[in-house]
PAKE-806148 format. One line per 4 residues: number of its first residue (from 0); their letters; for each residue x, y, z of C-alpha. Coordinates in steps of 0.001 Angstrom, whole numbers, plus 500000, padded with zeros to 6 digits. Example, Ala and Ser with C-alpha at 12.3 -4.5 7.8 and 13.67 -1.06 7.14 Angstrom:
2
0> AS> 512300,495500,507800 ~ 513670,498940,507140 .
END
This chain:
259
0> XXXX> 500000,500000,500000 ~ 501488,503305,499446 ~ 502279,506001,501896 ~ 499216,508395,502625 .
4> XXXX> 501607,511443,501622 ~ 502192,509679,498006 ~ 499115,507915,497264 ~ 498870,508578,493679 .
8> XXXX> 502710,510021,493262 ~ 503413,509863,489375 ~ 500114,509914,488243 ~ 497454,511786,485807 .
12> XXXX> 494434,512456,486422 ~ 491767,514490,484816 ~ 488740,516008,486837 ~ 485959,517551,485097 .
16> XXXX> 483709,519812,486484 ~ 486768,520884,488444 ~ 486712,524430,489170 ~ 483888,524449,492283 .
20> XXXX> 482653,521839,494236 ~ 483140,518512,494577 ~ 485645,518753,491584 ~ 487492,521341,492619 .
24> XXXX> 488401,519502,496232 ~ 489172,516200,494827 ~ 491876,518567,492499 ~ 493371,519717,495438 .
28> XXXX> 493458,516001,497146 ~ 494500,514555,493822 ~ 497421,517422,493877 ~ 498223,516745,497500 .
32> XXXX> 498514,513525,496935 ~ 500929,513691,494329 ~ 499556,513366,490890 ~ 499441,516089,487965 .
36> XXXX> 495775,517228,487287 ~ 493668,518495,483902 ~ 491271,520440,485108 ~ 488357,520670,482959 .
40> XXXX> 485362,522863,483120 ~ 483613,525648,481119 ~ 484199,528053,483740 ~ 487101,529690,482935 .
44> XXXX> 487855,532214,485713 ~ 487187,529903,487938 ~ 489287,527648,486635 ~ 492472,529834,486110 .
48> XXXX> 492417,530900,489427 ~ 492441,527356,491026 ~ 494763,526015,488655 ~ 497364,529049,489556 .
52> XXXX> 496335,528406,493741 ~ 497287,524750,492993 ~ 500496,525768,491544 ~ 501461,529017,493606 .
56> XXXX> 503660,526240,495851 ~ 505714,524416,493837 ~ 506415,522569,490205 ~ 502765,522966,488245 .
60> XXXX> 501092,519929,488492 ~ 497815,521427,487255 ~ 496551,522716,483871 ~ 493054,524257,483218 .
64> XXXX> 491398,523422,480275 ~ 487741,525357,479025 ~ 485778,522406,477438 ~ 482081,521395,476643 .
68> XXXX> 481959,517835,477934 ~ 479005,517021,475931 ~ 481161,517015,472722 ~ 483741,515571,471334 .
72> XXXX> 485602,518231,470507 ~ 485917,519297,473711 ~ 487574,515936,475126 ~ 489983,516142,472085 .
76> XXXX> 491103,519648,473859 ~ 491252,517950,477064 ~ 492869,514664,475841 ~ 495607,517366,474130 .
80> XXXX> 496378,518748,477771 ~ 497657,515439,478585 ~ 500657,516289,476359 ~ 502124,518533,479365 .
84> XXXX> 502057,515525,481628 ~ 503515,513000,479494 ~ 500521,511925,477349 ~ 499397,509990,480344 .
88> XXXX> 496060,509467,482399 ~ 495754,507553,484792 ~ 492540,508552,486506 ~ 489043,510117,485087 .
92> XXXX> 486858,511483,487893 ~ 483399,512591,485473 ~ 482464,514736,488101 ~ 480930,517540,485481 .
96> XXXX> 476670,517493,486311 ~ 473709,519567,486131 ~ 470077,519901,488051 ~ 466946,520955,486136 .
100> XXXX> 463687,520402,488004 ~ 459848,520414,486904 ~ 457678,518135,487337 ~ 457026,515607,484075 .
104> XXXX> 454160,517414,482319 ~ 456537,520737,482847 ~ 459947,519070,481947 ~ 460551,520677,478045 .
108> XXXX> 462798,518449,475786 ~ 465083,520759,475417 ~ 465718,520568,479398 ~ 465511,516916,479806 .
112> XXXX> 468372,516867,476734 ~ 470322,518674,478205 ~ 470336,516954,481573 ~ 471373,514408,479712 .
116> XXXX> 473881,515580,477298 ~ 476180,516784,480546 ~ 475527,513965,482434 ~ 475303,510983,480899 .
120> XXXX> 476439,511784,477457 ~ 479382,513893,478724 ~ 480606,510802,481257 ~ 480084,508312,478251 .
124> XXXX> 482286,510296,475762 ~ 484815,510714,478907 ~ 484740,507446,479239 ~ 485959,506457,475775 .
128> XXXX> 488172,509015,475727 ~ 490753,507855,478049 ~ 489965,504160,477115 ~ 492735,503670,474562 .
132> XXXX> 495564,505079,476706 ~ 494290,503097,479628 ~ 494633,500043,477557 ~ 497532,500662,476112 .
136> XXXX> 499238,501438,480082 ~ 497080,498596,481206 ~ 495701,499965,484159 ~ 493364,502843,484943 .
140> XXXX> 490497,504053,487279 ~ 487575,505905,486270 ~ 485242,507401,488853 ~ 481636,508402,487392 .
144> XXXX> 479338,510445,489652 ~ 475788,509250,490029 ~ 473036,510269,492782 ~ 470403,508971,495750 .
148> XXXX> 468286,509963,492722 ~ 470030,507225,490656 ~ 468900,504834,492826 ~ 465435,505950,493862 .
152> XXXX> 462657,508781,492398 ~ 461843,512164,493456 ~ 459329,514503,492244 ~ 460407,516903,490098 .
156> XXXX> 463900,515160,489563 ~ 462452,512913,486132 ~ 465569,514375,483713 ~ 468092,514039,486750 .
160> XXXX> 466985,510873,487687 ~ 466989,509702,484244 ~ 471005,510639,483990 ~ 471839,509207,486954 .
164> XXXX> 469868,505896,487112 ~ 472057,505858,483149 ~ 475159,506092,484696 ~ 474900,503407,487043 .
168> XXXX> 474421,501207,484392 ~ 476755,502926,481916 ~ 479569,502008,485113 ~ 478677,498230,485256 .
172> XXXX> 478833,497795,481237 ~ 482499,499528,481352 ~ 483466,498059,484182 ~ 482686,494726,482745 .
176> XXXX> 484186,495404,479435 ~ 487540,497235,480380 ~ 488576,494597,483155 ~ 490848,492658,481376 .
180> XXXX> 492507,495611,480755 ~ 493315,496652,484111 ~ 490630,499580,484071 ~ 488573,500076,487107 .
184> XXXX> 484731,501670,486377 ~ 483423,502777,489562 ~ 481223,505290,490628 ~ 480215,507407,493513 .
188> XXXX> 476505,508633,494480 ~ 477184,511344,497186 ~ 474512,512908,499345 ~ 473272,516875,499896 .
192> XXXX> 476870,518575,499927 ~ 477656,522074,500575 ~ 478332,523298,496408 ~ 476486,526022,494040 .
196> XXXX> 474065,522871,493195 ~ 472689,523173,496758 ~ 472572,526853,497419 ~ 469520,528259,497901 .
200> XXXX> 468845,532051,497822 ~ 468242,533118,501321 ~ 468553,530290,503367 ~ 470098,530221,506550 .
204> XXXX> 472305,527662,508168 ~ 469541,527033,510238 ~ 467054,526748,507402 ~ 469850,523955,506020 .
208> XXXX> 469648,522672,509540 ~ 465761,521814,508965 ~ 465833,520588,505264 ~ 468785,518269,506336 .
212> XXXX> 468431,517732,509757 ~ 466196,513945,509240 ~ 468807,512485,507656 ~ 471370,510159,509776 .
216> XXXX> 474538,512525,510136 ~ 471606,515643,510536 ~ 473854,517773,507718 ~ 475285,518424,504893 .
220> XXXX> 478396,516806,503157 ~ 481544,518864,502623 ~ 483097,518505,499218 ~ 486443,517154,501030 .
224> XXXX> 484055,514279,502730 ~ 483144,513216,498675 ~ 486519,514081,497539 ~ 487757,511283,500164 .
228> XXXX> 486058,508648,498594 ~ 487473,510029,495016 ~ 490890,509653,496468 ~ 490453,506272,497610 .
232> XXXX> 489340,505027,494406 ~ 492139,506938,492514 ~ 494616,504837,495107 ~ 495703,501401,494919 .
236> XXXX> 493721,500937,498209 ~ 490834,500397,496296 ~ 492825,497695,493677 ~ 489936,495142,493615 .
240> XXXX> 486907,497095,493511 ~ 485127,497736,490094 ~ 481668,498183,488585 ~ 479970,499026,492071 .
244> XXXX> 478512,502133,493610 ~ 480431,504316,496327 ~ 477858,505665,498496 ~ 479059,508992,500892 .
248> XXXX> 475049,510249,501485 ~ 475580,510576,505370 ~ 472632,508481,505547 ~ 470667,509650,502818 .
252> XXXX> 469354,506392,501178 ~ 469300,504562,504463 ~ 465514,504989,504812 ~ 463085,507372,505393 .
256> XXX> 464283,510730,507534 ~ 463374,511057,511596 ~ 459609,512321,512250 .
END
């Protein structure tokens, strides 16, 4: 097992979705840790600024890339980034993902594709972009992000739901086919956490308190707490699992909240 201060020393990894959030704390793990990071996202100032905070101490280990997930073209500019690194990639964390909510007769096509243009077509096309280098190293981990809402209903959550229940099953069909190759397909369904996605205008911490406050752990997740589980999937610690969900919900999908 390696050394918690070099757990993924030598290695590339690319993060999408990576300049808030859950993607932006599993860059700074990731960088911690050791390895060189593509950051990808199509939030640019965002994303220049953490890429020059995660190189302010040392060698640069991180690159920022702009790029539309949903299309190819944009994981040919991220695939190019790799060229600073080596050529290299060790780890894919699809962490890129988008909420719309309406109830079914609301939900307009045009919402519901493009729910699932970020989510599930942007993970697939991730997915088989990295798969020829993978082979070729013959090894490679690949972290998809699902939901509690790929794994049960909610109202208003049919397009969300619909991506994330996809991606589950998406992880189990790559995980299956890129074994023999030393890939790893895994993915991770993390609960409420503290990010722009939950933000709501004018809430208080104690108005968090009361939406959250059924569940288990009574709170909400901190990115670190999902970007844990990112590292440890990253690692060699987690050498024989593939094709399985990572839950970090703090109770979320453990039944129904406290009366």
């Amino acid at each position: 097992m390696n050394s918690p201060e070099g757990r993924l020393s030598g290695r590339v990894a690319i993060v999408t979705g990576a300049s808030r959030g859950i993607g932006a704390a599993t860059a700074r793990l990731y960088i911690e840790h050791g390895a060189s990071v593509v950051l990808a996202d199509r939030r640019m100032e965002l994303g220049d600024s953490l890429t020059a905070e995660l190189n302010e101490a040392g060698p640069a280990r991180a690159v920022f890339v702009e790029a539309d997930i949903a299309e190819e073209s944009g994981w040919a500019s991220i695939i190019e980034c790799l060229d600073a690194f080596g050529g290299n990639v060790d780890v894919l964390v699809n962490c890129a993902g988008i909420i719309r909510v309406a109830r079914l007769e609301d939900l307009e096509l045009e919402a519901l594709r493009k729910v699932l243009e970020t989510n599930l077509i942007g993970t697939f096309l991730g997915m088989k972009a990295v798969s020829a280098l993978m082979k070729e190293q013959g090894r490679g981990s690949i972290i998809n992000f699902s939901s509690p809402q790929g794994l049960e209903g909610r109202e208003g959550f049919s397009a969300y739901a619909a991506s994330k229940f996809a991606i589950r099953g998406l992880t189990r069909c790559a995980a299956i086919e890129m074994g023999e190759f030393g890939i790893r397909v895994n993915d991770i369904v993390p609960g409420p956490t503290r990010t722009a996605m939950t933000e709501r205008p004018g809430w208080t911490d104690a108005d968090y308190d009361a939406a959250y406050g059924g569940y288990p752990l009574g709170r909400l997740g901190e990115p670190s707490e999902v970007a844990a589980m990112c590292l440890f999937l990253a690692s060699d610690d987690s050498s024989f699992c593939t094709g399985s969900d990572f839950v970090v919900d703090g109770g979320v999908l453990a039944g129904k909240p406290k009366a």
